[in-house]
N, C-alpha and C positions, 0 to 999 in steps of 0.2 A: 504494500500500500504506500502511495505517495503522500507523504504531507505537508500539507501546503498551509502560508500560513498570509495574511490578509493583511496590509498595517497600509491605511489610508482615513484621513479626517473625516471623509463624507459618506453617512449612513447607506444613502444611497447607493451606494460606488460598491461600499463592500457587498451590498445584498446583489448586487446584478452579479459579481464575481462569483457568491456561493450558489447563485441559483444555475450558472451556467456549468458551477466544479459541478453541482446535484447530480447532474445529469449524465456527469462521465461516471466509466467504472474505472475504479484504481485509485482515486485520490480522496483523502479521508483530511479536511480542513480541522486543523490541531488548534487554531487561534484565531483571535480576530482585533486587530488595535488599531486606537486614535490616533495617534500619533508615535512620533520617533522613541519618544521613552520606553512607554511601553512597548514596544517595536524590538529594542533590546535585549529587555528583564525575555522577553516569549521566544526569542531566536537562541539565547542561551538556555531556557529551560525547556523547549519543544523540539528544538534539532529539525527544524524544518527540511525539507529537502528543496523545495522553491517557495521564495515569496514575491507576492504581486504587490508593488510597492509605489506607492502615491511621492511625488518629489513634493509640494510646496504642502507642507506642514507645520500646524500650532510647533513652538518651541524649538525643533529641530529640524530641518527640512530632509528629506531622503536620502541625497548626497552625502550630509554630514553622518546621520546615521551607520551607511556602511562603512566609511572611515574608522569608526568605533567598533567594528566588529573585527572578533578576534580571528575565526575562520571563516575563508573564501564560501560563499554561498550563490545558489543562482538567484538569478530576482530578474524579473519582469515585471518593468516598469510599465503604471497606470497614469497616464494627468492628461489633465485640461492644454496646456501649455507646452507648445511644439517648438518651442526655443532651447530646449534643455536635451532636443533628440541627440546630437552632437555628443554632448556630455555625456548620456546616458550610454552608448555607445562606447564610448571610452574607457567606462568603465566595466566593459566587458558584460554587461548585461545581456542578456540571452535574447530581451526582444523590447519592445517602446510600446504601445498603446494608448491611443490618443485620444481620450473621453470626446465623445460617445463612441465607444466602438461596441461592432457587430460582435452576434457569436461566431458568425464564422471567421472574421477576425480575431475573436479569442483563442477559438481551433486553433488554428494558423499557429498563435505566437506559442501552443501547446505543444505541436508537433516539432517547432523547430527547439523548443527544451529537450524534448526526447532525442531528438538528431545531434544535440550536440554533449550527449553525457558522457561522451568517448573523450572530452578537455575536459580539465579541473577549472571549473568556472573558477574566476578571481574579481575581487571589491577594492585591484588596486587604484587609487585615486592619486599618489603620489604627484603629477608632474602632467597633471588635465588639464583642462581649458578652467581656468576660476568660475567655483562655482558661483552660486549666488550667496550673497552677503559676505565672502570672504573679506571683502575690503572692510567690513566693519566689525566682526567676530572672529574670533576663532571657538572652537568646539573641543574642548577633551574629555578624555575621560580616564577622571579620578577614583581608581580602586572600583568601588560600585558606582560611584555618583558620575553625572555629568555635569560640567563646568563650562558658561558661557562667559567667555571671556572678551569683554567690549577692547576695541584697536586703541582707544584712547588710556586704556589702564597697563598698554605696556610699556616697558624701561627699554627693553632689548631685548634679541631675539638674539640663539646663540647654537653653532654648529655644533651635535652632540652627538657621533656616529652614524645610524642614519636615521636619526631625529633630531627632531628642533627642541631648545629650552628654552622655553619661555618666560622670562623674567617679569614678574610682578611686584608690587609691594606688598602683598598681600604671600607668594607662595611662587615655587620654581616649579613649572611644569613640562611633559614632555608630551610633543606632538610627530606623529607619524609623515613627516613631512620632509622636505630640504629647505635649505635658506635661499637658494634660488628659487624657490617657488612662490616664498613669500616674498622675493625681491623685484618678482614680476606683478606681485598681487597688491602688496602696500600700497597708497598713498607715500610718491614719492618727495613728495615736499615735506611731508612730517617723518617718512622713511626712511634712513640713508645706510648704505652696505658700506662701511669704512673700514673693515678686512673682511677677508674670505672665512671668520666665522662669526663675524657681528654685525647684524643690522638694529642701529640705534633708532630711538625714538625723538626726534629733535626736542621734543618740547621736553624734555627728561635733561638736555644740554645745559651745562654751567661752564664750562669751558674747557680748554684746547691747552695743553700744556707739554713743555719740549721733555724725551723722555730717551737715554740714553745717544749715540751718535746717529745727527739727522732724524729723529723718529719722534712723533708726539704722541699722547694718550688723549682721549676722551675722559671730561669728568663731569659726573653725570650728578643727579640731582641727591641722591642715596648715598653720596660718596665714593660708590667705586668708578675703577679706572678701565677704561677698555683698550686698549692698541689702538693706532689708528697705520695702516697702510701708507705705504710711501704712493703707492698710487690711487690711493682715497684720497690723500690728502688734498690736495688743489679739487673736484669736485665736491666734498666737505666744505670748504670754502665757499663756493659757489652757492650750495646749496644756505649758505647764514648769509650771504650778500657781502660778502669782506674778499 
């Protein structure tokens, strides 16, 4: 038996999904969620085999979601909104569905799951086109919780093998990401890459100070110091207007 598991906001949406699983044999519907939270807590305790997954969502949106998930799963993606097929795509999703679709459109996105269980679906999101809202959040996920982390409460952003550390005042967190990814996605007037493993937050800047031969440091609002690259340096500059 297949189980499949439902995580979309609107009432509606999920009841057209289960009335159309009803009718297949093989698939026995283990969950059904609002949103991205709960979306998680049912994907780690049901073990879904596919989920049909709604992108624009209360609190977390779908995107962020599979970034949070620990194993690759497939998903078939459900929305209103045909701007995200790209993305969705990219992240190796098995198929897109674009509200209102037919059953036999549903068929369709059915059969090519089955067609393709011979690849280890994957939810890597690392190095995609930005999703939505990246420029003003980041999303992690702390032990069981998830942490919405607004762009303006960060210090710095810091290379930590192949994750990013998030620097708060509040707490040091890690996201499954690179700093070139954020270095495409930031606000780059508040964002500045001033070595290859720090991207600062300008407004967290107190000033520019010389730091052994030829070299300066960043010093930021908390007191600490950051490196600054000899080829940061002159667009650092650029970017305070001096």
């Amino acid at each position: 038996m297949i189980k499949v598991l439902i995580i979309d906001d609107e009432p509606l949406a999920r009841s057209i999904i289960r009335t159309f699983l009803e009718e297949k044999e093989g698939y026995a519907i283990v969950g059904e969620c609002s949103n991205g939270y709960e979306g998680l807590k049912a994907i780690d305790s049901l073990e879904p085999d596919l989920i049909f997954l709604d992108i624009q969502m209360p609190k977390i949106n779908g995107f962020e979601m599979l970034e949070l998930i620990d194993e690759p799963v497939s998903v078939i993606f459900t929305t209103a909104f045909d701007e995200y097929a790209l993305k969705a795509f990219e992240t190796c999703a098995v198929d897109y569905l674009l509200k209102p679709f037919t059953e036999d459109r549903f068929d369709q996105a059915l059969t090519k799951w089955k067609n393709t269980q011979r690849t280890a679906p994957s939810t890597s999101l690392q190095e995609v086109s930005k999703q939505p809202d990246d420029h003003l959040r980041i999303v992690i996920k702390d032990g069981s919780s998830i942490k919405i982390i607004p762009i303006q409460d960060l210090i710095y952003l810091e290379a930590y093998d192949d994750y990013v550390k998030v620097h708060t005042a509040e707490k040091k967190y890690l996201k499954k990401k690179t700093l070139t990814y954020y270095e495409k996605t930031l606000d780059k007037q508040q964002f500045v890459r001033i070595h290859r493993s720090y991207i600062i937050n300008l407004l967290e800047l107190t000033g520019i100070e010389p730091f052994e031969k030829n070299s300066y440091r960043a010093i930021l609002k908390n007191g600490e110091r950051i490196p600054i690259s000899r080829s940061a340096y002159g667009p650092l500059k650029e970017s305070l207007g001096v």
